[in-house]
N, C-alpha and C positions, 0 to 999 in steps of 0.2 A: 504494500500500500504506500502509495506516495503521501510525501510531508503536507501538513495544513498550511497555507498560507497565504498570507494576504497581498490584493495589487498594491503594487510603487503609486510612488507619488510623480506628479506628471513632470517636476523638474528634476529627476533621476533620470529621467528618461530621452531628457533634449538631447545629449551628446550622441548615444546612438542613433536618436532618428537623425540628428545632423549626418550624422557616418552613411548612414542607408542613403539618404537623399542624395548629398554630394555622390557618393562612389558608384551608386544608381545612376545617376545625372552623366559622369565621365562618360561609363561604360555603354549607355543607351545610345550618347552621341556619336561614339565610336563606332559602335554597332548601325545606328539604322539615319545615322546625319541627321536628324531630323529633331528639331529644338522643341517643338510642341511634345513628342513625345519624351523626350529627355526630360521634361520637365513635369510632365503629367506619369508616368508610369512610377516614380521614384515618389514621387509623394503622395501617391495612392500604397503604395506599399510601407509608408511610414506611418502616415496616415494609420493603418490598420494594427501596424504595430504597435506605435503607441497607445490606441483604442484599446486592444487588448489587455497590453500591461498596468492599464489605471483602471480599468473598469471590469474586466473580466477576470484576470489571472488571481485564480486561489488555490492550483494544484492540484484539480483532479485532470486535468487533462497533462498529466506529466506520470513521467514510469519513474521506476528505481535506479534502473540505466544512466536517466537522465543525470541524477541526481550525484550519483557516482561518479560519474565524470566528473560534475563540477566540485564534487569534494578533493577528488584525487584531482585533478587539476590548479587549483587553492594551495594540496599540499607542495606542490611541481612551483607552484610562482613562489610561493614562502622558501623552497630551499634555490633561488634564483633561475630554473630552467625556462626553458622556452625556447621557442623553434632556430631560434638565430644559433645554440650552442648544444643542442640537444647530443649532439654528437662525443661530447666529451662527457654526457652523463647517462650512456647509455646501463649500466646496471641499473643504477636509479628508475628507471623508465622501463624496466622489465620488470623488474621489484615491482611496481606503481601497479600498471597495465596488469599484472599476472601473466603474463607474455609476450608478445611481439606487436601484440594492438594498441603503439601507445600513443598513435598520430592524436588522436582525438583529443586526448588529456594533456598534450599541449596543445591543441587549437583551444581548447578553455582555458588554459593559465595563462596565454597571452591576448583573449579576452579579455579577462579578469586585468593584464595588466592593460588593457585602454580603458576599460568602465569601471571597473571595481566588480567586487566582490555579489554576484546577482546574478538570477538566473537568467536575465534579459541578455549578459554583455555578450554570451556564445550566441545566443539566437541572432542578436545584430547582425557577428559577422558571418551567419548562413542566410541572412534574409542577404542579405548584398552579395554571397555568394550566387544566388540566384540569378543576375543579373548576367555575372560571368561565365553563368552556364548556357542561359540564354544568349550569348552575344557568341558564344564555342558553336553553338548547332547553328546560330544564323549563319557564321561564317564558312560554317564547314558545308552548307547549304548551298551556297554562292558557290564555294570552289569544286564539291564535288557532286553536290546535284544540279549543277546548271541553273542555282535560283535566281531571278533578278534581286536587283537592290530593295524593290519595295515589296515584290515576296517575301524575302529573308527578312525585313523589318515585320512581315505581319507574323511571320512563323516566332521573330523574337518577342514581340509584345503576346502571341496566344501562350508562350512560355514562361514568361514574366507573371501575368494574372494567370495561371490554370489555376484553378480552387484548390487542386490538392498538393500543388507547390505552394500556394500561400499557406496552407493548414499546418502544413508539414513545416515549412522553415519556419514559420512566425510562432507557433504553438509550444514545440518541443525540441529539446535541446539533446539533436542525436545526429550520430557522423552520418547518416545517411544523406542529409543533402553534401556534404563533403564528397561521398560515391559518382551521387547524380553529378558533381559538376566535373570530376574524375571520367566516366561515362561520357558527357561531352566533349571533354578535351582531348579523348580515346579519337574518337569520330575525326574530330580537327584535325590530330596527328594523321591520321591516315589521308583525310582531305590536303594537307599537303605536301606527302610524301606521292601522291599521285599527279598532283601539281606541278613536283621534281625540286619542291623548297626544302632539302633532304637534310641541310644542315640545321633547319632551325624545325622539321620535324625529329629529327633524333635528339634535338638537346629539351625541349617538351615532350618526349617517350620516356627520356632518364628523369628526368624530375618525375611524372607519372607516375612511373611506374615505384620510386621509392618513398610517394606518398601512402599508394594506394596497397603498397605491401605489408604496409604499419597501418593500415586501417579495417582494411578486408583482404585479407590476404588472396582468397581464390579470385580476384576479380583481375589483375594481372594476370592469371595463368590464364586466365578464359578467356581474355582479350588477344591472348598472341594468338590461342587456338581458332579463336576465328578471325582474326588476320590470316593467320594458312589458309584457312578452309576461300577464304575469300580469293586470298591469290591462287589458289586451286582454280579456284568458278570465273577467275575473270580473265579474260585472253589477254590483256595487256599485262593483270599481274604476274602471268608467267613468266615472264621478262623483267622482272624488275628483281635480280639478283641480291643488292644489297638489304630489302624488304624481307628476305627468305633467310638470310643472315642474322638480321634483328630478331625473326622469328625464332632460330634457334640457340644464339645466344643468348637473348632475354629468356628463353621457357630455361635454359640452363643455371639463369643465375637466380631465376628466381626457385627452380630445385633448391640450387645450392643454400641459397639462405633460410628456406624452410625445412630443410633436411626430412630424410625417411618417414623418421620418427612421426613430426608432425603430420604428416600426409598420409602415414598411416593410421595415426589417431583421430582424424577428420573422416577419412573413408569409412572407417568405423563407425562412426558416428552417424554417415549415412546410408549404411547397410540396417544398423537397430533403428532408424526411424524412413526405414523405403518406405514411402505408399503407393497404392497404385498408380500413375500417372496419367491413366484415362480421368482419374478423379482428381487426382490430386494439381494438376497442368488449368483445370476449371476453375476449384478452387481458388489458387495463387491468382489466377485472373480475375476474379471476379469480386471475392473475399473483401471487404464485409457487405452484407444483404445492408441498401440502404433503411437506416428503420430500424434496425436489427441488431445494433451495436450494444457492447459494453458502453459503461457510463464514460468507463476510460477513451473509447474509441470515437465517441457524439461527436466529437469533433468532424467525425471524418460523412455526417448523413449526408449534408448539401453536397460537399465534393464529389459523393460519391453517387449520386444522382446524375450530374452531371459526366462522370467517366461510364456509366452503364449508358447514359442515352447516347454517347460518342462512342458504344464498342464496334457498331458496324464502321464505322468511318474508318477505325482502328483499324479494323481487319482489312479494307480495300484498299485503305491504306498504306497496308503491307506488300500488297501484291505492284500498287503504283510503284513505293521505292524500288523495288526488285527489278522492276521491267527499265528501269533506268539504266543499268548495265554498266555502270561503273566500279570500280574498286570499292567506293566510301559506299555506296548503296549497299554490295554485295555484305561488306561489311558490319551495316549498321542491320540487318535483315539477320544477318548468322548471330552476331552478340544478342540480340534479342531473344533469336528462338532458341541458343543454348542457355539463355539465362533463364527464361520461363520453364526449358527440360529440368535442370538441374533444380528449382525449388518446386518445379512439380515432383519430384520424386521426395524432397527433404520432407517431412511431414511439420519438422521444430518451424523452419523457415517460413512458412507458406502464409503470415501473415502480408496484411499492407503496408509494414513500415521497409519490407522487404521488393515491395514494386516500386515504391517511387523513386529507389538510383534509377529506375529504367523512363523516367516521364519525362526526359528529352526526345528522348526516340519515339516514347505515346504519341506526346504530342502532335512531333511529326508524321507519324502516320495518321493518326488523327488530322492533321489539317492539311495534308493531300488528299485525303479520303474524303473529307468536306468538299474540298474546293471541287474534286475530280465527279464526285456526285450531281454536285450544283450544273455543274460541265454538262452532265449527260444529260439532265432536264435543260439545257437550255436556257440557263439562268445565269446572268452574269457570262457569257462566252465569251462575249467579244473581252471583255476585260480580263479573262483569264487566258485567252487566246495568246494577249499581248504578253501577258505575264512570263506565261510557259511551255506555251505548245506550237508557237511560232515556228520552232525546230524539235525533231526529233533528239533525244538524249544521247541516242547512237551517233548522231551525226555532228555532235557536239565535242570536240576534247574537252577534259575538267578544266583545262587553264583559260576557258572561255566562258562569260558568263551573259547571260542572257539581259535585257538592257530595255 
């Protein structure tokens, strides 16, 4: 059972919605040029935040999870750590963690050192991490699905407000938006290593990957594995030799730092909790019945009203990225459908705190499955015409974008 407690007072609070706003405001503009929305999507999203933490927040809508991080993070800033030195106190941080998961518990101790001591100051910088997730797939949009500029601006603003990214970063203080913007920046890496921007894709693959190894460990391995399977499926990726490189030396290193042992004690763990994955693949999809939640989970009714009426889009969705036939599609199509195999089978994992690393990618197929819908009724055409269908995807290189 989580701690009882009471909302902030609204001048605790101005410094991180300053943080959201500005670093929202940077990243929007960076992302989509466009100053109306730079200014409008970053203060709806503070807006919300601070609403929250003066008027709502009393701690049922928080786990134990949460909680523990921000204690064991607390203890990481009182003995001076944080991400700038973390490398010189690595016992410390396996101590802390209880293992190799201890990215998190310094994203809240250096929290904690911009706001202080509160549950709001980690949530701040995931709700701004938001931004950065959404501006990773806008980009990776442009470069390897062929999206125009004012596309990728709408695909970043339906990324920015999705209900269950605002639920999820603004509500509760857990690495999983950390994952999802991990997850985006997966897609971008690959967007422009297909591009042939090889240098400044490999130096964003090594930071990646030694984030996302101290956070969720299996989420690096599953990432190279569908970069193969991708370079497999895509005729250009056959040829892209140093790709196939990365591939094998990244799955070796990341063996190497997780050793037998671990990998055997993980496997294990999903062998006593297999379920069947005709059920269990529905479940993880679908999970929780809007309506139907824990008191703890209420949070997620509206959102999830909204991701049930967008599952067909989802799904058509899926099949538009695919037919696009580039590397980052092929890509973003495999890490989905092995992520959805693998917690369909985990029976522990198959909550919703465990889909939303993947609602960059939803999204996206969600709002190709919109737009490609509206398309075949004859709605909106000419304006989607112009957007994205002007040319075929095939007949497109990624280092071309549509205009």
């Amino acid at each position: 059972m989580s701690p009882s407690v009471s909302p902030f007072q609204l001048a605790e609070l101005m410094v991180p919605a300053l943080f959201i706003f500005v670093t929202g405001f940077i990243l929007t503009l960076a992302a989509t040029r466009s100053v109306m929305l730079s200014m409008f999507l970053p203060l709806i999203k503070a807006v919300v935040y601070v609403v929250y933490y003066v008027a709502l927040f009393d701690g049922t809508w928080t786990f134990l999870d949460d909680w523990s991080y921000l204690e064991r993070g607390r203890s990481l800033l009182n003995h001076g750590v944080g991400i700038a030195n973390f490398s010189v106190h690595l016992p410390l941080l396996f101590s802390t963690a209880g293992g190799k998961h201890f990215f998190y518990y310094l994203f809240n101790a250096d929290a904690m050192r911009l706001f202080g001591y509160a549950y709001y100051a980690p949530v701040a910088v995931n709700v701004a991490l938001t931004f950065l997730a959404a501006g990773l797939m806008a980009g990776a949009a442009k470069t390897g699905l062929n999206f125009s500029r004012s596309l990728a601006a709408g695909l970043f603003a339906s990324i920015v407000l999705y209900p269950d990214v605002v639920a999820w970063s603004t509500i509760v203080n857990g690495k999983d938006t950390v994952v999802m913007a991990g997850t985006s920046m997966a897609v971008y890496v690959v967007s422009l290593a297909e591009s042939g921007r090889y240098r400044r894709a490999l130096s964003l693959a090594l930071f990646l990957g030694l984030v996302l190894l101290f956070t969720r460990f299996y989420t690096p391995l599953m990432m190279l594995v569908a970069l193969g399977l991708a370079l497999m499926l895509s005729s250009s990726g056959r040829r892209r030799s140093w790709l196939w490189l990365l591939v094998v030396t990244g799955g070796g290193a990341v063996l190497g730092v997780l050793g037998t042992r671990m990998l055997g004690s993980a496997f294990n763990l999903l062998l006593q909790d297999w379920v069947n994955p005709s059920y269990g693949i529905v479940r993880y999809l679908l999970t929780p019945i809007p309506f139907h939640t824990t008191e703890a989970y209420s949070f997620l009714d509206l959102p999830q009203v909204v991701y049930w009426g967008l599952v067909p889009f989802l799904i058509y969705g899926v099949y538009r990225v695919w037919q696009r036939r580039t590397l980052t599609a092929r890509f973003i199509v495999i890490y989905f459908l092995l992520t959805v195999a693998l917690y369909g089978v985990f029976g522990e994992l198959q909550g919703p705190r465990h889909r939303y690393q993947l609602d960059g990618l939803i999204v996206l197929f969600q709002f190709l499955g919109f737009l490609g819908v509206f398309r075949q009724l004859g709605i909106g055409r000419r304006a989607h015409k112009s957007l994205v269908d002007n040319v075929r995807p095939s007949m497109v290189p990624p280092t071309k974008r549509l205009s």
